[in-house]
LUMNUTI-880570 format. One record per residue (C-alpha): residue number from 1; residue in three letters; x, y, z. Coordinates in steps of 0.1 Angstrom, whole numbers, padded with zeros to 4 digits. Layout:
REC pos code X Y Z
REC NUM ala X Y Z
...
This chain:
REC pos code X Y Z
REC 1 unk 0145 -0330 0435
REC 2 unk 0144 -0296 0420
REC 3 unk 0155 -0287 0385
REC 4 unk 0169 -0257 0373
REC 5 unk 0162 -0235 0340
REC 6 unk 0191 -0228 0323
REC 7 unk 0203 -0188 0317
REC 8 unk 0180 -0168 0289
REC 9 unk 0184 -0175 0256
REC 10 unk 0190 -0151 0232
REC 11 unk 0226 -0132 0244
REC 12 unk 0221 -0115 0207
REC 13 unk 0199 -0088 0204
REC 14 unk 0169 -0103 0185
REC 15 unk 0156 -0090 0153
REC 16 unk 0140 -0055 0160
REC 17 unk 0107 -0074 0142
REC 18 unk 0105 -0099 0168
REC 19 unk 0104 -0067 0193
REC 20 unk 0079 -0051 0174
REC 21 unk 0057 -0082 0165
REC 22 unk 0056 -0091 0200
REC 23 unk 0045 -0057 0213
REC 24 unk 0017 -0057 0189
REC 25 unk 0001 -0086 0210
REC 26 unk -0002 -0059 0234
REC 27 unk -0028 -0037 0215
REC 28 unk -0054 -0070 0219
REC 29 unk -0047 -0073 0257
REC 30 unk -0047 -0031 0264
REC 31 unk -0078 -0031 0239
REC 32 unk -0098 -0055 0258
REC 33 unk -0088 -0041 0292
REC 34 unk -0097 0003 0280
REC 35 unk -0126 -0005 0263
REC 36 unk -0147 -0023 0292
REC 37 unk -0125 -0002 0317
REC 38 unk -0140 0027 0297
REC 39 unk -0178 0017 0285
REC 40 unk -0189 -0012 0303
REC 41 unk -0198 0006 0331
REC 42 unk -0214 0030 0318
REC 43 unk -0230 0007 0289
REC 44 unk -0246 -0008 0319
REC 45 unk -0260 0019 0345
REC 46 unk -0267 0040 0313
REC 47 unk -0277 0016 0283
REC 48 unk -0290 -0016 0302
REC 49 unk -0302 0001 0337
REC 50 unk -0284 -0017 0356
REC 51 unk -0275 0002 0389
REC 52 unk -0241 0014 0396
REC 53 unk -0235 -0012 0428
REC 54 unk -0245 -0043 0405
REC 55 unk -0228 -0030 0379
REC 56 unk -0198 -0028 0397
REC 57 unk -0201 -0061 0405
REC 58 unk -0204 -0075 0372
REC 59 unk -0172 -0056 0366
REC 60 unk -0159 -0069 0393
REC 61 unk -0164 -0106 0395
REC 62 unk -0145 -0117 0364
REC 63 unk -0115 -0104 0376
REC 64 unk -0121 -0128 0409
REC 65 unk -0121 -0156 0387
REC 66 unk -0095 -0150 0368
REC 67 unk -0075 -0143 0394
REC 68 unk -0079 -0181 0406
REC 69 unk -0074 -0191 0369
REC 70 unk -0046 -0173 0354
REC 71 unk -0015 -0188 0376
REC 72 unk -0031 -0226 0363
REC 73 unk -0029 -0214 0329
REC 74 unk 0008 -0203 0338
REC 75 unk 0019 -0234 0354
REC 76 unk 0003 -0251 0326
REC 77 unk 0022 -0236 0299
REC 78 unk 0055 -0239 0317
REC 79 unk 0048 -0277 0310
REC 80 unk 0039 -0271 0276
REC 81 unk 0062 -0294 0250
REC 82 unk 0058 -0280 0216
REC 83 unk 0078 -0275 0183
REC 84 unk 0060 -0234 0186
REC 85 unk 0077 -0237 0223
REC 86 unk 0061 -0234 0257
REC 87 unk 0039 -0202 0243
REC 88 unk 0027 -0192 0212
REC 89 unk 0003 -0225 0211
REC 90 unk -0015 -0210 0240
REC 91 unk -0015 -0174 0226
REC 92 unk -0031 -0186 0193
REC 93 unk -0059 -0204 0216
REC 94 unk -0064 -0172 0232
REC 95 unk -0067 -0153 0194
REC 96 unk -0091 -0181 0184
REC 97 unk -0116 -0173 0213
REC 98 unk -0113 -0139 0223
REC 99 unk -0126 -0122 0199
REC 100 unk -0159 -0137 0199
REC 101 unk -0168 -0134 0235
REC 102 unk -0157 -0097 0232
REC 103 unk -0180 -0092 0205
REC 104 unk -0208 -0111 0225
REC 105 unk -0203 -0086 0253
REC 106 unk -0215 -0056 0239
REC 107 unk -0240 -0072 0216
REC 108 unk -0267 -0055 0238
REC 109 unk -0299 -0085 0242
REC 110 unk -0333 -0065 0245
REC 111 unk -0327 -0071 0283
REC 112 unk -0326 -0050 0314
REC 113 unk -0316 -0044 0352
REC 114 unk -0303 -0076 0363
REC 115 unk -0313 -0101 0334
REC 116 unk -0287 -0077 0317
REC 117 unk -0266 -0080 0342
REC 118 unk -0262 -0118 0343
REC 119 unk -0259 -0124 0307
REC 120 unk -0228 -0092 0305
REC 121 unk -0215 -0110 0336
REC 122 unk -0211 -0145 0320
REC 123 unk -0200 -0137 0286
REC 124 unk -0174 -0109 0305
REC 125 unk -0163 -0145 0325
REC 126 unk -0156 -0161 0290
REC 127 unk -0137 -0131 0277
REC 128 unk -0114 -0127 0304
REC 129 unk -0103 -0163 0306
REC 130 unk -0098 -0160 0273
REC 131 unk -0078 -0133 0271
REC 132 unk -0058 -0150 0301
REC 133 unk -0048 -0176 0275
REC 134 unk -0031 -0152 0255
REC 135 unk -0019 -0127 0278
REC 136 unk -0001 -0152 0305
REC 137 unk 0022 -0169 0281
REC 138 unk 0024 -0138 0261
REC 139 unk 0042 -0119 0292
REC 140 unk 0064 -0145 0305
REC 141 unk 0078 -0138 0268
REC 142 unk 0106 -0113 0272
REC 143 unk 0121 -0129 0308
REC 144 unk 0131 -0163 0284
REC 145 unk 0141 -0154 0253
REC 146 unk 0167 -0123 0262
REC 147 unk 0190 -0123 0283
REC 148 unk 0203 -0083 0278
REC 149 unk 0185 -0067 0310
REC 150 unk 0183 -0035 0286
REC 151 unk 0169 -0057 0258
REC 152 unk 0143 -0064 0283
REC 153 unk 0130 -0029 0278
REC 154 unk 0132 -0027 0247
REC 155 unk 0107 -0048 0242
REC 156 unk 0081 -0029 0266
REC 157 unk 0092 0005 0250
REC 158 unk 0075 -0009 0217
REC 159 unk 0050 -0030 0244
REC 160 unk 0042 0007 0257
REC 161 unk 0039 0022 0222
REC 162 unk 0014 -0006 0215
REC 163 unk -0004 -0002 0241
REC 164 unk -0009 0037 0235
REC 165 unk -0020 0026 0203
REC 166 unk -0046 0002 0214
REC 167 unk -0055 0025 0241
REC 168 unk -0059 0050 0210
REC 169 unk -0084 0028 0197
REC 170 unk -0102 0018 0221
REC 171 unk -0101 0050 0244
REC 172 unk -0107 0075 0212
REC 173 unk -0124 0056 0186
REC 174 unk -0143 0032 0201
REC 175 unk -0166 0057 0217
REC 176 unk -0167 0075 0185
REC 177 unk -0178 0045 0167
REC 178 unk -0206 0038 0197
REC 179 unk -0220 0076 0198
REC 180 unk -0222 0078 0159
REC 181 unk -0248 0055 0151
REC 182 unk -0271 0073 0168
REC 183 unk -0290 0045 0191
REC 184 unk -0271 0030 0218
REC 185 unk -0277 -0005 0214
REC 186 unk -0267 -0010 0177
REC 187 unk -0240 0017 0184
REC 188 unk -0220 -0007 0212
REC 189 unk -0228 -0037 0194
REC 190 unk -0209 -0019 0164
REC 191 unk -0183 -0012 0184
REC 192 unk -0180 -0047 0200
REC 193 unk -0174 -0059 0160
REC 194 unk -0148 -0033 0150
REC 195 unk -0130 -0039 0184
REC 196 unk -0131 -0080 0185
REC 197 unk -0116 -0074 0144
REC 198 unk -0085 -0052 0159
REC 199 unk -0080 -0082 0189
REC 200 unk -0081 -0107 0165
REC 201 unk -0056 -0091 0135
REC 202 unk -0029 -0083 0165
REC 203 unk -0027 -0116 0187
REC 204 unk -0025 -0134 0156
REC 205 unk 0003 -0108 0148
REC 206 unk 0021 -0119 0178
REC 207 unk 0016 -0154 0171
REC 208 unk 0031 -0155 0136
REC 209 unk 0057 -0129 0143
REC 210 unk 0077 -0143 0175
REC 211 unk 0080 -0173 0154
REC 212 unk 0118 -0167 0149
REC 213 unk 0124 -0159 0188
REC 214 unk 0137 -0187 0210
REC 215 unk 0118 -0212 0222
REC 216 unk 0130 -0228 0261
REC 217 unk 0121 -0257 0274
REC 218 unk 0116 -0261 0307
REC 219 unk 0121 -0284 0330
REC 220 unk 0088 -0306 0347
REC 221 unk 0084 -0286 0382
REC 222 unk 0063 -0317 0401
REC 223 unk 0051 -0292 0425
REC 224 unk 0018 -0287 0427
REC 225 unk 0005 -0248 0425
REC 226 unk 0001 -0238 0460
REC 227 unk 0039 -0250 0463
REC 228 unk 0051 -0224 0430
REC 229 unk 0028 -0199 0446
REC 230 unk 0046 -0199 0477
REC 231 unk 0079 -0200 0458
REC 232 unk 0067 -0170 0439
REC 233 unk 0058 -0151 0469
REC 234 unk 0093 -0157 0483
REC 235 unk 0112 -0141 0454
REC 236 unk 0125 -0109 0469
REC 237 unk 0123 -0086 0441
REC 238 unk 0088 -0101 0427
REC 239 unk 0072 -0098 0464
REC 240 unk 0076 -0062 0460
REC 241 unk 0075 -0049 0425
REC 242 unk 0042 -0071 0424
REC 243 unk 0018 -0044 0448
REC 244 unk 0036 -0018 0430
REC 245 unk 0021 -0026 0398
REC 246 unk -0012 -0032 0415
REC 247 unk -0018 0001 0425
REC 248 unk -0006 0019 0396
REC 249 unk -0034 -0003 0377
REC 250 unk -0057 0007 0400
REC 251 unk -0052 0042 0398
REC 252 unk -0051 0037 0361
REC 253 unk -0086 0017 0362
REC 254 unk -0103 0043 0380
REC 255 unk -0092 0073 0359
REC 256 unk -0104 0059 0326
REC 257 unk -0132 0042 0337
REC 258 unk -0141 0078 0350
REC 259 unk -0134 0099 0319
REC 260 unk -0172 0096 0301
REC 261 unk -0185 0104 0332
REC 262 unk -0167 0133 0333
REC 263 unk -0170 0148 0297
REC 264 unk -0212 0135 0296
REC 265 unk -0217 0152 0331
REC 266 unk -0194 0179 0343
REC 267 unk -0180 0188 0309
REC 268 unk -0216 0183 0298
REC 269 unk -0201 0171 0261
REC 270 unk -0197 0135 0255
REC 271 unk -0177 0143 0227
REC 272 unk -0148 0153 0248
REC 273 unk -0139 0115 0262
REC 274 unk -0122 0110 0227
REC 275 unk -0104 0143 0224
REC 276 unk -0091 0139 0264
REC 277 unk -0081 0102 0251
REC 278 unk -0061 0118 0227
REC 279 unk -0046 0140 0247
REC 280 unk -0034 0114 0274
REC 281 unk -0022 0087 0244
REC 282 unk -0005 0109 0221
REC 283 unk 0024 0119 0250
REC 284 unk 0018 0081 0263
REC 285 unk 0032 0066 0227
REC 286 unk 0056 0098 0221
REC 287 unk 0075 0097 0258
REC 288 unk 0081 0056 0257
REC 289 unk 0115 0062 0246
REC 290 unk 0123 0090 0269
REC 291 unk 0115 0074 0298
REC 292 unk 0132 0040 0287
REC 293 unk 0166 0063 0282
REC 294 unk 0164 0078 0315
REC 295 unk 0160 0042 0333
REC 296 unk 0193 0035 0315
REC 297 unk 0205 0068 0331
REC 298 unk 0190 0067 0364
REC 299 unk 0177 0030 0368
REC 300 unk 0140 0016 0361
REC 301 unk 0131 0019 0397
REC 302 unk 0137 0056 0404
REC 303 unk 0125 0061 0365
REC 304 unk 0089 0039 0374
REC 305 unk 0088 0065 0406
REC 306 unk 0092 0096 0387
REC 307 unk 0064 0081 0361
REC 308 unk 0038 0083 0390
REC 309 unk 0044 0114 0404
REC 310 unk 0042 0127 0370
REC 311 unk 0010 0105 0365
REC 312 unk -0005 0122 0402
REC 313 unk 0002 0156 0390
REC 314 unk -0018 0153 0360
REC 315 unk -0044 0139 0382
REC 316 unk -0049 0164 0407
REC 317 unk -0051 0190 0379
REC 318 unk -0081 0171 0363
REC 319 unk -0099 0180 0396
REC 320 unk -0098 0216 0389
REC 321 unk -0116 0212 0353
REC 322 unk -0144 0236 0363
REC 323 unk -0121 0259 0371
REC 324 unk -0102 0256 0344
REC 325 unk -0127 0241 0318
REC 326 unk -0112 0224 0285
REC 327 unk -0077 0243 0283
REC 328 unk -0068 0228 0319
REC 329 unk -0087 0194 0316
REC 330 unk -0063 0192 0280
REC 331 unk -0027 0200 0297
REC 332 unk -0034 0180 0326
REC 333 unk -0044 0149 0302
REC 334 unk -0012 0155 0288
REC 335 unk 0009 0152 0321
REC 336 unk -0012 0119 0331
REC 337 unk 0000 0110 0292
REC 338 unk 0035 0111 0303
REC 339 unk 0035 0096 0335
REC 340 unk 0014 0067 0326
REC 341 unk 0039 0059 0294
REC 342 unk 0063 0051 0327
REC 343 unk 0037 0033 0345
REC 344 unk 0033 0008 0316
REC 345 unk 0065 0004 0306
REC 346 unk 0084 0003 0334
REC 347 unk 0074 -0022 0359
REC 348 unk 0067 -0046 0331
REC 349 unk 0107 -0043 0322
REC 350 unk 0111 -0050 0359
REC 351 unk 0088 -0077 0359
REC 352 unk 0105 -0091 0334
REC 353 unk 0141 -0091 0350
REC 354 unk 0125 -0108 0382
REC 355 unk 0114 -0137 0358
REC 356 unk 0150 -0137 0342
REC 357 unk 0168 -0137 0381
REC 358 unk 0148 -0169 0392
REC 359 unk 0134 -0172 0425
REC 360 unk 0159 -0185 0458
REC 361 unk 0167 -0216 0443
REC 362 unk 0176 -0201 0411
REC 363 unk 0149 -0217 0396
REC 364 unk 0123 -0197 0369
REC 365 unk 0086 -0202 0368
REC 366 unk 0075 -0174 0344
REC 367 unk 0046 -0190 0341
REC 368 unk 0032 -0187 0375
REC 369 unk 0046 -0154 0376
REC 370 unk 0029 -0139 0346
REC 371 unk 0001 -0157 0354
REC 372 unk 0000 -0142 0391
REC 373 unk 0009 -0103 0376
REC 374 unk -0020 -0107 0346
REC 375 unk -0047 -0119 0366
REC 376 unk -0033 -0091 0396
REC 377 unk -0039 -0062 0366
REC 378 unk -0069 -0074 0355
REC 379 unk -0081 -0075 0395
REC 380 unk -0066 -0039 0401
REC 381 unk -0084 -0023 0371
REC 382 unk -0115 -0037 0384
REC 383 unk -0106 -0026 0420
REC 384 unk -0101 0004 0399
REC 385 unk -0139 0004 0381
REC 386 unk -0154 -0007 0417
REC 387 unk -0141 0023 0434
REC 388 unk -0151 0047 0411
REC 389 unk -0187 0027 0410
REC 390 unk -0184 0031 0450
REC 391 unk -0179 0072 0447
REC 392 unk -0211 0072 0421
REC 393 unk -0232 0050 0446
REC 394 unk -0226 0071 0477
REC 395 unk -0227 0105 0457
REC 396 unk -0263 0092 0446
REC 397 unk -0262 0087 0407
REC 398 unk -0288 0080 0392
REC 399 unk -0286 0052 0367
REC 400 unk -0308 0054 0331
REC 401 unk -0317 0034 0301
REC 402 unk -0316 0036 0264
REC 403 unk -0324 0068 0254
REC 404 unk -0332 0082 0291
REC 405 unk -0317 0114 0298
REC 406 unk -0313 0122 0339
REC 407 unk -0300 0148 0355
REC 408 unk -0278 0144 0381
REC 409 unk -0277 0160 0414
REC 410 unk -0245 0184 0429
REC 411 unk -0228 0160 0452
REC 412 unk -0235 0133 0422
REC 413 unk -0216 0151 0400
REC 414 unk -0184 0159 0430
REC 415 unk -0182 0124 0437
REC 416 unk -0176 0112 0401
REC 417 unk -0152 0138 0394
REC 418 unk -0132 0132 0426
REC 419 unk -0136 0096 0420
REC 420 unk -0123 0097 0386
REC 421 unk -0094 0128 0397
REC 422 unk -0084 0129 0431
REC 423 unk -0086 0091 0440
REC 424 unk -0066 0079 0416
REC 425 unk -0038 0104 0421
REC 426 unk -0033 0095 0454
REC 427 unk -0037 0055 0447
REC 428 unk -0008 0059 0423
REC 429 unk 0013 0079 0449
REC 430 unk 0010 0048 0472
REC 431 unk 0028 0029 0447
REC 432 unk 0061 0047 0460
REC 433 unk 0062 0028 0490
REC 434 unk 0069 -0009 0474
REC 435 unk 0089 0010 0448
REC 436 unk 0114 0020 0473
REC 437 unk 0123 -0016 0483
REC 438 unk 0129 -0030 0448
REC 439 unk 0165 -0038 0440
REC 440 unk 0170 -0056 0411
REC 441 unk 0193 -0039 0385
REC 442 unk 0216 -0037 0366
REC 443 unk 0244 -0042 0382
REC 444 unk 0229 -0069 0401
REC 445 unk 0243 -0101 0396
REC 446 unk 0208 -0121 0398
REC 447 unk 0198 -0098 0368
REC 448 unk 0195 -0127 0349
């Protein structure tokens, strides 16, 4: 016998500090996605010698894992009965842990090569299931406790905003704080400290400050997970909207995991990753509420599709940095600013409308859902990492450790920039083709 979950609560609009609190758990997730997106590769070909293949993998392998994990973790707190509701018990486990196996990650053990590897690999595990515990529950959020479709944006404009800010920190100042102590090892485990303090201080944020949102209950789904999963697959607007995402993370993971590659080797100033980082999150936190107005003009699906062509554009004018040199590499950061602000906020206001509309039986499971778009993310970034690892393997980089300095060959040097440029432009361009099937919207009586 299936049950059904009643409408969304919340017809009111909800105190704006229950939007902003619960966007500020968004600078702990986007934190602990930049920072390794950013630095853990390169803290391992270049800090623990690891080479790039391997270290791709170690990248890589969490992400499988979590993957499997996260929809559990879903379903599981979709059967959650608590006075805190379904949620925010789960989130605070997820502040509790996180932190500390972030930390742990860069705390740089007098290891190398694949002894490095393992250990970076298994704490990475920890930290990404952890962080699985908060973000799951924490994005089947805004689908419950609204139901005003353009509420639902509202709270991924100041999502988006959060997320420029966390991307601020850990795009701009956490390889400020690495580079400034002036040995690699004590400057990442620095960083790792400062970091884990800013993940802690903003899920607990979230925690305490969604307090006064609603808190559903839903209904025991008996099913077991392969039967939700194939009930998630069969929501219409979900199906779609779901590979969309996925590439626009990849082409995000791949660009930023690119940039200190970029700025160390064919900038030839390290310096530059923070100022580029800038340049990209300034315009990400400034256009959020542009591009949430013109999806009220023009609808979040055509809005999402503008976002990546904008996004593509700045791309392929990365490529022509030696051309060009800093002036260039600085306005075409600012376009892939722009158009990633869309990328972020959009399809997670979309996602959240599919959680709202139910599957075809009019039942929700934002649970399995979240759980299914987190852990699909955290796999696309790393698709992301592995293909820019990929361009650096077959171009022939050369990895290094602590203190080495290597100079790297011609076509090393064209294959990370077109890895880190080209690629991702046309991976977010692919996105277009999913997009244009979505049809969830506003006037859409499933809307939720």
């Amino acid at each position: 016998m299936s049950t059904t979950l009643p409408p969304a609560t919340g017809t009111a609009p909800l105190p704006r500090s229950v939007h902003a609190w619960y966007g500020s758990g968004a600078v702990a997730t986007s934190v602990v996605n930049t920072v390794p997106g950013l630095l853990l590769l390169i803290y391992l070909t270049d800090t623990l010698a690891v080479s790039p293949a391997l270290a791709g993998a170690v990248v890589f392998l969490p992400k499988v894992i979590d993957l499997a994990v996260s929809p559990y973790i879903g379903v599981w707190s979709d059967r959650t009965r608590s006075s805190w509701g379904p949620r925010r018990p789960w989130m605070l486990a997820g502040a509790l842990t996180l932190p500390l196996f972030f930390a742990a990650m860069f705390a740089g053990p007098p290891l190398e090569g694949g002894t490095a590897a393992a250990y970076v690999a298994v704490v990475f595990v920890a930290a990404a299931l952890a962080s699985s515990v908060f973000q799951v529950p924490h994005t089947a959020m805004p689908g419950e406790i609204t139901a005003d479709y353009h509420e639902r944006s509202t709270f991924n404009t100041w999502r988006t905003a959060f997320v420029g800010l966390a991307l601020m920190l850990g795009g701009a100042l956490a390889p400020v704080i690495q580079s400034s102590a002036g040995d690699d090892v004590i400057g990442y485990r620095t960083m790792g400290l400062v970091m884990g303090g800013v993940v802690l201080v903003s899920m607990l944020g979230a925690v305490a400050g969604t307090r006064r949102a609603p808190r559903p209950a839903h209904p025991h789904r008996s099913e077991g997970l392969p039967a939700q999963l194939r009930a998630a697959f069969a929501h219409r607007h979900f199906r779609v909207l779901f590979p969309a995402n996925l590439l626009m993370a990849v082409a995000q993971g791949t660009m930023v995991t690119g940039v200190p590659y970029v700025t160390s080797n064919v900038m030839g100033e390290p310096r530059y990753t923070s100022i580029l980082m800038v340049c990209v999150l300034v315009p990400l936190i400034a256009s959020a509420p542009l591009w949430k107005r013109l999806s009220v003009r023009v609808d979040k699906r055509r809005a999402a599709g503008y976002s990546a062509v904008v996004f593509a554009l700045g791309g392929l004018g990365l490529l022509m940095i030696p051309a060009w040199g800093v002036p260039g590499a600085v306005v075409s950061s600012v376009l892939v600013g722009v158009g990633l602000s869309g990328a972020t906020l959009l399809p997670w206001s979309m996602l959240a409308d599919c959680l709202a509309a139910g599957d075809a039986s009019g039942r929700r499971q934002g649970g399995v859902l979240s759980g299914l778009w987190t852990s699909g993310e955290a796999m696309a970034q790393a698709v992301g990492t592995g293909l820019l690892s990929l361009a650096l393997a077959v171009s022939g980089y050369v990895e290094s450790g602590a203190g080495e300095a290597v100079r790297q060959s011609d076509e090393a040097l064209r294959g990370m920039l077109v890895g880190s440029t080209l690629v991702p432009a046309a991976v977010m361009l692919c996105c277009l083709v999913p997009l244009s099937s979505y049809r969830l919207s506003a006037a859409d009586p499933e809307r939720g």
